[in-house]
C-alpha positions as CSV (number, residue, x, y, z in Angstrom):
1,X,-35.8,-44.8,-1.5
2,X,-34.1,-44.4,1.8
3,X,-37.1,-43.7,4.6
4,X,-35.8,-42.4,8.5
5,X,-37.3,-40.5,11.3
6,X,-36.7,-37.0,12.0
7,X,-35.4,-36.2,15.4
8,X,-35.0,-33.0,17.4
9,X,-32.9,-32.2,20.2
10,X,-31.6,-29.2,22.4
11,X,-29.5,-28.5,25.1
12,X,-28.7,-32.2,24.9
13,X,-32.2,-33.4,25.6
14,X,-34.1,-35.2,22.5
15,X,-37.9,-34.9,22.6
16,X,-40.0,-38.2,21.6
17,X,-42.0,-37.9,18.5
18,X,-45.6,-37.9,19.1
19,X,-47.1,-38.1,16.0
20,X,-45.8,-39.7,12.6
21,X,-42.4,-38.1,12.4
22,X,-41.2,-40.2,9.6
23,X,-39.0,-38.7,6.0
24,X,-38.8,-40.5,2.7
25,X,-36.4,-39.7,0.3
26,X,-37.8,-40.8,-2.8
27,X,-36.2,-40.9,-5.8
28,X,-39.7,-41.0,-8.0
29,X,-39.8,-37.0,-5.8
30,X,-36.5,-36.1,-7.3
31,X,-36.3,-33.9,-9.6
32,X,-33.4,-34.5,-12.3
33,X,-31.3,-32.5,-15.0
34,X,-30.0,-34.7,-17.3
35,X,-28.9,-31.8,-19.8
36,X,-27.8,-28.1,-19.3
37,X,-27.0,-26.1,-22.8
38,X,-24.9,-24.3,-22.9
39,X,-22.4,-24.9,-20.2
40,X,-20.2,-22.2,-21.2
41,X,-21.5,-18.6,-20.9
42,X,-20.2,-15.3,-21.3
43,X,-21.5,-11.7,-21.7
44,X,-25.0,-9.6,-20.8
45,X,-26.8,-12.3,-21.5
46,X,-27.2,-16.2,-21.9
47,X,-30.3,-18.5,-23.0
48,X,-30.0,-21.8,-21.2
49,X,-32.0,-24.8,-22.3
50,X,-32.5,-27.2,-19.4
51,X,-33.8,-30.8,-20.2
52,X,-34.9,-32.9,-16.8
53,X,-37.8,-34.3,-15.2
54,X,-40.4,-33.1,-12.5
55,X,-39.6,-29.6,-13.3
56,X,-43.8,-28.9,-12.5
57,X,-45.5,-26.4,-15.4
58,X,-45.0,-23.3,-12.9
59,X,-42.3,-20.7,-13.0
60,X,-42.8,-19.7,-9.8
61,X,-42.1,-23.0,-8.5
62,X,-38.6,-23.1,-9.6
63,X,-35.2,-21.1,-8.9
64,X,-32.1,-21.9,-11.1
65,X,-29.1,-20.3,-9.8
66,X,-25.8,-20.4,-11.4
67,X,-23.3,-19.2,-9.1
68,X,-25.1,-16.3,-7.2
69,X,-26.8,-15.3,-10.4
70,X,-30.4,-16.1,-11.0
71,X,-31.7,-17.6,-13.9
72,X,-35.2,-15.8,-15.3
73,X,-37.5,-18.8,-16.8
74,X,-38.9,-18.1,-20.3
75,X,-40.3,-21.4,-20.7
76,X,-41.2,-24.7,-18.8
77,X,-42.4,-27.9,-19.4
78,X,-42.2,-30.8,-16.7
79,X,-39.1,-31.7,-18.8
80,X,-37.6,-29.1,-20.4
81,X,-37.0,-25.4,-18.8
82,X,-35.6,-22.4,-21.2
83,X,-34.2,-19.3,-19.1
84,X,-31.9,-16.5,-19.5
85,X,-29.2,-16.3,-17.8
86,X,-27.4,-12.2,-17.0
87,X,-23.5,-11.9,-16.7
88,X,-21.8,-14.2,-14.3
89,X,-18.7,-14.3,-12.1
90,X,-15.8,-15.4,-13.9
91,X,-14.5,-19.1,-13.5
92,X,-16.8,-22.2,-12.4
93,X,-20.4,-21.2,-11.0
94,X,-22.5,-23.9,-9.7
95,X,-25.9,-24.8,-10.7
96,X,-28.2,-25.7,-8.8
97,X,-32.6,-26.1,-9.6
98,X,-34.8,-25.6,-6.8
99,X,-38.7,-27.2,-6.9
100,X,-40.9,-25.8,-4.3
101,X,-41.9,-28.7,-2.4
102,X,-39.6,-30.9,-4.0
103,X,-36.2,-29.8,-3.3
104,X,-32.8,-29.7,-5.2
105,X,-32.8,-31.6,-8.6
106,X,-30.1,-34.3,-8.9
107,X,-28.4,-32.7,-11.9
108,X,-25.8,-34.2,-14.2
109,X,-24.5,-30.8,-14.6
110,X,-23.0,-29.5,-11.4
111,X,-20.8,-26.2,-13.1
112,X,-21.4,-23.4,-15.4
113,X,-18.1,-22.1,-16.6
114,X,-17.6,-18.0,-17.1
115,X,-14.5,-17.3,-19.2
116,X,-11.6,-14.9,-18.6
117,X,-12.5,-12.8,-21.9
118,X,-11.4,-9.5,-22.8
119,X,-13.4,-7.5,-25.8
120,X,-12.2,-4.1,-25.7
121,X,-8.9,-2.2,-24.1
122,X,-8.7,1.2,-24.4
123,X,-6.6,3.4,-24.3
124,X,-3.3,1.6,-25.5
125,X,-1.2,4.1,-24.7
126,X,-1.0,7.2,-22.5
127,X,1.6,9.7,-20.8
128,X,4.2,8.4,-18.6
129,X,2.9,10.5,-15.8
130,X,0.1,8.3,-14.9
131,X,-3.8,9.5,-14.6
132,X,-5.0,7.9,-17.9
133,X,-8.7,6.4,-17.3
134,X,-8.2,2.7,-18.6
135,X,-11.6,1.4,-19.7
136,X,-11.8,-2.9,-20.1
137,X,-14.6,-4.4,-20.9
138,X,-15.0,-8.0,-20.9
139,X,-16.6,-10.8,-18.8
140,X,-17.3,-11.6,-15.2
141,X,-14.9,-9.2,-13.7
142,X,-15.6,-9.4,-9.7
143,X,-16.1,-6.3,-7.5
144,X,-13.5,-6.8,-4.6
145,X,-11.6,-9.8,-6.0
146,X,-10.1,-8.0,-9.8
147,X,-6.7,-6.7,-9.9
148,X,-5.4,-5.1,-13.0
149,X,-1.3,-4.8,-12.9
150,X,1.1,-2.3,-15.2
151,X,3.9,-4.4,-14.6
152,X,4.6,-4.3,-11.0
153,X,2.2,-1.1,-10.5
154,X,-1.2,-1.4,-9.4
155,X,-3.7,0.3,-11.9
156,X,-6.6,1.8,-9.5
157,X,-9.6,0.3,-9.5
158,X,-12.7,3.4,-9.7
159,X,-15.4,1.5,-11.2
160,X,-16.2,-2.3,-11.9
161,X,-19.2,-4.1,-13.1
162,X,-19.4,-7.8,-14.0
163,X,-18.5,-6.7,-18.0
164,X,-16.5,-3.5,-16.9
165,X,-13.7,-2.3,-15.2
166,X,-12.2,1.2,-15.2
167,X,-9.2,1.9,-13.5
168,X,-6.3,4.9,-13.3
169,X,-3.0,3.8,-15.0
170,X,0.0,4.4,-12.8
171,X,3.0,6.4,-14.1
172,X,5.6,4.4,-15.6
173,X,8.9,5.1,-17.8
174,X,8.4,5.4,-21.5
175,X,8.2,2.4,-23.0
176,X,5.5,-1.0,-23.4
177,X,4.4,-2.9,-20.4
178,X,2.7,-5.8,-20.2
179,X,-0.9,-5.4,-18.4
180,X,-2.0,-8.2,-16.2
181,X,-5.8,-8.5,-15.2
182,X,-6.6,-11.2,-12.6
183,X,-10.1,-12.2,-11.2
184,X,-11.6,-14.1,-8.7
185,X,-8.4,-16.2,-9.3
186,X,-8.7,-16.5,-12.6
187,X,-6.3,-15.1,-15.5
188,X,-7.4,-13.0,-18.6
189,X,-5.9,-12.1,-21.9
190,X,-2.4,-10.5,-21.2
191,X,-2.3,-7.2,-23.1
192,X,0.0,-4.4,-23.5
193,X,-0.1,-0.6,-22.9
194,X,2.9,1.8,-24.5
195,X,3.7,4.7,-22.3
196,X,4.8,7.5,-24.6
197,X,7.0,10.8,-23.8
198,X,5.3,11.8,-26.8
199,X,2.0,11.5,-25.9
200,X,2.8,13.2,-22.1
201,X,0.7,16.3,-21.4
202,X,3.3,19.2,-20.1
203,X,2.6,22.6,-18.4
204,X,5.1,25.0,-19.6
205,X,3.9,28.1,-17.8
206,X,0.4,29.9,-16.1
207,X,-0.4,33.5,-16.4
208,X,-0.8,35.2,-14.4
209,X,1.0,33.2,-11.4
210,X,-0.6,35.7,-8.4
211,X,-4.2,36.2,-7.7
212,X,-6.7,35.5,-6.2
213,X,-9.9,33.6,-6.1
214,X,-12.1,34.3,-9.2
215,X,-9.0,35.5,-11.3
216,X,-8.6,33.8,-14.7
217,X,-5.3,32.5,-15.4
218,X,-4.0,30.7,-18.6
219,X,-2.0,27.7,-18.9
220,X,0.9,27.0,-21.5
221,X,2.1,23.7,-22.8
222,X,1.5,20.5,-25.4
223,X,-0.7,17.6,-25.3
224,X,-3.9,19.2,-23.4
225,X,-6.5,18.2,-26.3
226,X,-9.7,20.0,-27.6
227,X,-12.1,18.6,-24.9
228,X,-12.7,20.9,-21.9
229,X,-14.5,17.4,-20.3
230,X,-11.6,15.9,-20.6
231,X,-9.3,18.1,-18.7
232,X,-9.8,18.4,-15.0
233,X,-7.5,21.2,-13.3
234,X,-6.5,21.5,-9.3
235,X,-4.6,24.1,-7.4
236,X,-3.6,22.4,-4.3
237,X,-6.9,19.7,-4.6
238,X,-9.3,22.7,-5.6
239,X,-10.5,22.6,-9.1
240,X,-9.9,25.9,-11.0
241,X,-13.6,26.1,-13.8
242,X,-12.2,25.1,-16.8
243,X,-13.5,27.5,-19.9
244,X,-11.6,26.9,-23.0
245,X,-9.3,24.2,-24.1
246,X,-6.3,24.2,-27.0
247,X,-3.8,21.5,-27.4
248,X,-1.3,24.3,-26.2
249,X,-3.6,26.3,-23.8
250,X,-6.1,26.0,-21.3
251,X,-8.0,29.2,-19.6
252,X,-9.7,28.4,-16.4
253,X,-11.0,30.0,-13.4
254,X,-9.3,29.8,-10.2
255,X,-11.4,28.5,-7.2
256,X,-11.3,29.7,-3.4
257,X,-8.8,29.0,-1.2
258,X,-6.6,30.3,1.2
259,X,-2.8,32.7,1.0
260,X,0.0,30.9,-0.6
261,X,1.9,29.0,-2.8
262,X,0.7,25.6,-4.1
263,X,1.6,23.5,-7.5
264,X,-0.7,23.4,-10.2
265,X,-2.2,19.9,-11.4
266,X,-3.8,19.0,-15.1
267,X,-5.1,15.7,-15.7
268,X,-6.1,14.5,-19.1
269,X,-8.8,11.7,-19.0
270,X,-7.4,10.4,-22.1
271,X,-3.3,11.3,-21.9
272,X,-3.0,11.2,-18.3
273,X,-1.1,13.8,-15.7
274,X,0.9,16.7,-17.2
275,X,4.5,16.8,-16.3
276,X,4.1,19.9,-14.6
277,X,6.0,22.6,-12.3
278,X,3.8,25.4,-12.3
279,X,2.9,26.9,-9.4
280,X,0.0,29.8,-8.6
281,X,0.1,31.8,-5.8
282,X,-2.9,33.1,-3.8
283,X,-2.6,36.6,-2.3
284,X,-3.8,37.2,0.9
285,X,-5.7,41.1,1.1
286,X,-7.7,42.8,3.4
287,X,-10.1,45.1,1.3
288,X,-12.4,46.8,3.8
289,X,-14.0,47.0,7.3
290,X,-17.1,47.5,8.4
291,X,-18.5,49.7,10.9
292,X,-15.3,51.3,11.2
293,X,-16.0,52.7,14.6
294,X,-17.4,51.3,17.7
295,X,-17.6,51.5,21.3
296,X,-14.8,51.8,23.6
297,X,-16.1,48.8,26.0
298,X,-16.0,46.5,22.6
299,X,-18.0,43.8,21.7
300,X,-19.0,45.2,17.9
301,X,-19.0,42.5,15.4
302,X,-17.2,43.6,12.7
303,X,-17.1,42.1,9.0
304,X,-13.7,42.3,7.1
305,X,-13.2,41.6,3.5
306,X,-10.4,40.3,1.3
307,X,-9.3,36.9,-0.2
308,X,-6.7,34.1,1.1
309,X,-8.3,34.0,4.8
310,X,-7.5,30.7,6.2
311,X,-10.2,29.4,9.3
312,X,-7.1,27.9,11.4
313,X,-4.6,30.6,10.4
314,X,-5.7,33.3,10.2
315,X,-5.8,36.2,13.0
316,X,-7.2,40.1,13.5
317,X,-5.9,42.8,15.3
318,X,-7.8,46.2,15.8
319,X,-5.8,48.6,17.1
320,X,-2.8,46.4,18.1
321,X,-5.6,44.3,20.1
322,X,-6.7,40.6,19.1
323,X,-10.4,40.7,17.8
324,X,-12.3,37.1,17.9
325,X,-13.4,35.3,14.6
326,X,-17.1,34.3,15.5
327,X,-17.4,33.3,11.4
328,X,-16.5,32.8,8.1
């Protein structure tokens, strides 16, 4: 036991005790951990059995943390605690068991280790445009600290969970690359992804390639698949609805936006971009006016109609004179 007084200071001026101030540590107050099975975990879920003393009979009385993961207790004895234990961090976690009024437990087990383990990798292979959703799952992959590299490219992180990670596969010459997933410092599996010309959705042509918004247009080309859920379509970042889908064709419907000419871009989930140099027009018309007539002294609001307005572009004239946009 090693007995001392506790002291208290501040601002450099240390109060006298005026009662009995005195700590013990006292080792017959320690709790202890003499065993922790397993010490290797991995996955959704984890039962560890916890052998010790002066554990108490009370669940609530105890927190086991490994890493920043608590530990749910299914069982306790004064010597022996079972609890499960959800996915962790990958790499070394420490453990650490808390008694309410007792403190930290000297344990004889100070890690828990989470290996770098990969179950599943899918797809394997993709277009050599890029855009393929890569799905990995595995174990204790960690949000803001997991980087997943196509050779030297960067495959885009756009969702991660402890056991998942999705991420966008960059474009890349045909061929096989190694792919590299590092987390929290810690190397997994290397595995390999084949980039295929073969497997490359292309856009041969659109029809028709002028309209306007609301028009539906037809795309031409190989590798587009059967599922419309799969394909997402944008005409300069706006989606055009997609209706029907074909390995060789795809219908959709074109979505609002302003005059001109902008390229056309099909993603498939599964193949990646299309190798694409289709372009679609939007036409800029004025259909009607209404009132037609007004006062000579102005100040009529007047609605026109058309398509391909653009709110910073666009200007009106009545009468060779400029009329104000008050709205969309």
């Amino acid at each position: 036991n090693v007995a001392g007084q506790v002291t208290l200071s501040q601002s450099n001026t240390q109060v006298a005790c005026s009662s009995n101030c005195g700590f013990t540590y006292s080792s017959s107050a320690t709790p202890t951990v003499t065993d922790v099975e397993p010490t290797v975990v991995s996955g959704a879920q984890t039962q560890l059995s916890i052998n010790g003393t002066l554990f108490g009979t009370d669940p609530d009385d105890v927190t086991i943390t490994v890493g920043s993961e608590e530990c749910s207790i299914t069982h306790i004895e004064d010597d022996f605690i079972q609890c499960d234990l959800g996915a962790v961090e990958v790499g070394f976690n420490d453990f650490t068991l808390n008694v309410d009024g007792k403190g930290d437990a000297d344990s004889a087990v100070a890690r828990i280790k989470s290996p770098a383990e990969i179950d599943t990798f899918s797809p394997t292979d993709g277009g050599t445009q890029g855009g393929t959703t890569l799905t990995v799952t595995g174990n204790g992959f960690v949000a803001d600290d997991t980087t997943i590299m196509f050779g030297s490219s960067e495959c885009t992180i756009t969702e991660i969970s402890l056991l998942q990670v999705k991420c966008t596969v960059p474009a890349h010459a045909a061929g096989t690359v190694n792919v590299v997933t590092t987390s929290n410092g810690v190397l997994y599996p290397v595995q390999q992804f084949e980039y295929s010309t073969a497997a490359t959705p292309e856009v041969d042509s659109i029809a028709p390639a002028i309209g306007s918004s609301g028009d539906a247009v037809t795309l031409t080309g190989s590798n587009f698949g059967t599922d419309s859920s799969d394909i997402t379509i944008t005409i300069d970042g706006v989606g055009c609805g997609v209706t029907s889908v074909s390995d060789m064709e795809i219908e959709c419907t074109v979505g609002s936006h302003s005059a001109g000419t902008f390229p056309v871009r099909v993603l498939s989930e599964r193949n990646g971009l299309a190798d694409s140099s289709a372009s679609f027009t939007y036409e800029l018309s004025l259909d009607s006016v209404s009132p037609n007539e007004g006062s000579f002294g102005g100040g009529s609001v007047v609605t026109v109609t058309g398509a391909g307005f653009d709110p910073q572009l666009t200007q009106v004239t009545i009468c060779n004179r400029p009329c104000t946009i008050v709205g969309d």
